[in-house]
Chimera marker file (.cmm) of the C-alpha trace (Angstrom):
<marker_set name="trace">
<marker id="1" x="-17.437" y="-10.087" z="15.963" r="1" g="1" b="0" radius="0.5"/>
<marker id="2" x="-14.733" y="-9.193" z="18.415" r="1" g="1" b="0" radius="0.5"/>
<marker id="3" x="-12.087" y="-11.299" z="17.184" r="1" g="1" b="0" radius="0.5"/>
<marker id="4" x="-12.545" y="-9.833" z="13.991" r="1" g="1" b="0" radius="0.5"/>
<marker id="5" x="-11.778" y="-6.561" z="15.040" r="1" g="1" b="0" radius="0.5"/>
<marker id="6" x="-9.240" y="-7.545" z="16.891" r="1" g="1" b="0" radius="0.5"/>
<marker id="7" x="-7.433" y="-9.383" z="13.885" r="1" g="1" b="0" radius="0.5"/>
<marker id="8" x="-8.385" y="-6.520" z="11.817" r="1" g="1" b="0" radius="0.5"/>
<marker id="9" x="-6.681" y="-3.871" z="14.180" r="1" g="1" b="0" radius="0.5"/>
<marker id="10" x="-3.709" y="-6.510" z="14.989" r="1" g="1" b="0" radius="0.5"/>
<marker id="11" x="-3.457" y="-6.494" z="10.622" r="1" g="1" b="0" radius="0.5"/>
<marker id="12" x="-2.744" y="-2.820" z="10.778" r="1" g="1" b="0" radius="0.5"/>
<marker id="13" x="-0.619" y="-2.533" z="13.107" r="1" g="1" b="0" radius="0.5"/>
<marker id="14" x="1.709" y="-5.126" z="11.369" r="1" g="1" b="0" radius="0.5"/>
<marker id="15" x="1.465" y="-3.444" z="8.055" r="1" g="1" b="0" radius="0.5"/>
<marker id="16" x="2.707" y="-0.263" z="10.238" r="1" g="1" b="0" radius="0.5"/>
<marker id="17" x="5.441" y="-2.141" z="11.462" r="1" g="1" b="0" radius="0.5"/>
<marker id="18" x="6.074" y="-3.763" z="8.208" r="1" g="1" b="0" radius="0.5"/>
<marker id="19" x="6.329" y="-0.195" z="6.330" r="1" g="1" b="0" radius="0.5"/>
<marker id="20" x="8.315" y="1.226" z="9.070" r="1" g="1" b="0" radius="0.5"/>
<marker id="21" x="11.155" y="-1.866" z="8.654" r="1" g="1" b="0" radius="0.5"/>
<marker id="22" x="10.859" y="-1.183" z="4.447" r="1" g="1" b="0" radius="0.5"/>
<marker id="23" x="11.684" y="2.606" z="5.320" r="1" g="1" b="0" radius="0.5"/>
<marker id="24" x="14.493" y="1.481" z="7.638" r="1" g="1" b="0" radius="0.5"/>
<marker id="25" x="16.197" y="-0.514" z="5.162" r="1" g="1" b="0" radius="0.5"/>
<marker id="26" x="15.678" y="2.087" z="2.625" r="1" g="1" b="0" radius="0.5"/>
<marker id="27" x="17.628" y="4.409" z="4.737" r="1" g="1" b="0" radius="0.5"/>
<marker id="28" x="20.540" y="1.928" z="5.454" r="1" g="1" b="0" radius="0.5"/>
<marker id="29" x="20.895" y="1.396" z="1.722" r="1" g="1" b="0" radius="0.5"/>
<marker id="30" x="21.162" y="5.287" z="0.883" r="1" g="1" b="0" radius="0.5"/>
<marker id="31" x="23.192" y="5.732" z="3.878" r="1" g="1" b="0" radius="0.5"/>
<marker id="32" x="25.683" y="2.810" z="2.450" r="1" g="1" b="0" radius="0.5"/>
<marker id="33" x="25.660" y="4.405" z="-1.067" r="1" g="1" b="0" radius="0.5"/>
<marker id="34" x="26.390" y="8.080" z="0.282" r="1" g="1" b="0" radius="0.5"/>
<marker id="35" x="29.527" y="6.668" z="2.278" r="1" g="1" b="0" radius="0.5"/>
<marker id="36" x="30.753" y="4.504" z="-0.450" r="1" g="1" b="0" radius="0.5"/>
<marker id="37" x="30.642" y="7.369" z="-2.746" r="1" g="1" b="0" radius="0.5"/>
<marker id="38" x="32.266" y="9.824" z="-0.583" r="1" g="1" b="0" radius="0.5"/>
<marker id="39" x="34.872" y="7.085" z="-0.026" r="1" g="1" b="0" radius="0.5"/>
<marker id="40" x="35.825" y="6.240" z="-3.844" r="1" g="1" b="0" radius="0.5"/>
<marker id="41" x="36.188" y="10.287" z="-4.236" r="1" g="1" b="0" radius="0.5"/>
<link id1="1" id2="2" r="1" g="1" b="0" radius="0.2"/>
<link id1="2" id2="3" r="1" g="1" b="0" radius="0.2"/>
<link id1="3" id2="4" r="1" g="1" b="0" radius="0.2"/>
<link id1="4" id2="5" r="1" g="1" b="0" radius="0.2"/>
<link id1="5" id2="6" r="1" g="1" b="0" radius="0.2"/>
<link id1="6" id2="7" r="1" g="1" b="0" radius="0.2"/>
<link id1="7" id2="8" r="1" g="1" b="0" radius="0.2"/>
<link id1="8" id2="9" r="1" g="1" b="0" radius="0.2"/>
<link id1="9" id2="10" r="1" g="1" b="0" radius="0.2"/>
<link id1="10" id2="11" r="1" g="1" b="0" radius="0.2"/>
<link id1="11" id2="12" r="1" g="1" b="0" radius="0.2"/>
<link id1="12" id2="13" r="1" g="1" b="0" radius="0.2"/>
<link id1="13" id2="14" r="1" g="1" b="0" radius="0.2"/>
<link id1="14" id2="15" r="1" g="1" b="0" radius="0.2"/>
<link id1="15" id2="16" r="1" g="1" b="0" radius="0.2"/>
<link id1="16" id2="17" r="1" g="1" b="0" radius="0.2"/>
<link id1="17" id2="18" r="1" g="1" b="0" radius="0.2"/>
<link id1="18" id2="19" r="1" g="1" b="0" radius="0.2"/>
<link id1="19" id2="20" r="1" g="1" b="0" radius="0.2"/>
<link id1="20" id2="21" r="1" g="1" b="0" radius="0.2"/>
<link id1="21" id2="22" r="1" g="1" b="0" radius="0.2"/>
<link id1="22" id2="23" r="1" g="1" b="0" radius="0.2"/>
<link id1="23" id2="24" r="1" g="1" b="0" radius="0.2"/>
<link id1="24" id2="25" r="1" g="1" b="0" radius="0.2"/>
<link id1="25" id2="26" r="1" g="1" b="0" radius="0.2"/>
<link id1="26" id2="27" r="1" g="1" b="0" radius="0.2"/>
<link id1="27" id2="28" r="1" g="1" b="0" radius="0.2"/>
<link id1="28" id2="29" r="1" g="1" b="0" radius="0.2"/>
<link id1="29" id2="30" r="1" g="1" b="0" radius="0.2"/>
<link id1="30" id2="31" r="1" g="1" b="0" radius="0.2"/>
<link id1="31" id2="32" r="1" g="1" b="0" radius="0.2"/>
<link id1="32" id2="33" r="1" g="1" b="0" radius="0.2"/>
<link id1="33" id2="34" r="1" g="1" b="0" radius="0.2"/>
<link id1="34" id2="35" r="1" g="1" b="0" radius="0.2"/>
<link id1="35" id2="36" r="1" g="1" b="0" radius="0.2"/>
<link id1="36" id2="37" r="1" g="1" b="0" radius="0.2"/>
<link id1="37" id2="38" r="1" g="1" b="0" radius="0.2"/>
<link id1="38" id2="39" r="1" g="1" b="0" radius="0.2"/>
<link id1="39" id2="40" r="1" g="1" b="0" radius="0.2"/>
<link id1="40" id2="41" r="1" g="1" b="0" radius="0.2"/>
</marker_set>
């Protein structure tokens, strides 16, 4: 039963992780389209 939990917990925390890196790269991609944008003006 502890294992479980511990895989269970260990889950979660990846899926934090894993949300965190989406968000990242969501930033770098708006950040890249803002400064190409302001650049072609």
């Amino acid at each position: 039963m502890k294992q479980l939990t511990k895989a269970q917990t260990h889950q979660r925390k990846n899926r934090k992780l894993l949300v965190i890196f989406i968000l990242a790269c969501l930033v770098m991609v708006l950040g890249s389209i803002l400064l190409v944008t302001k650049f072609f003006k």
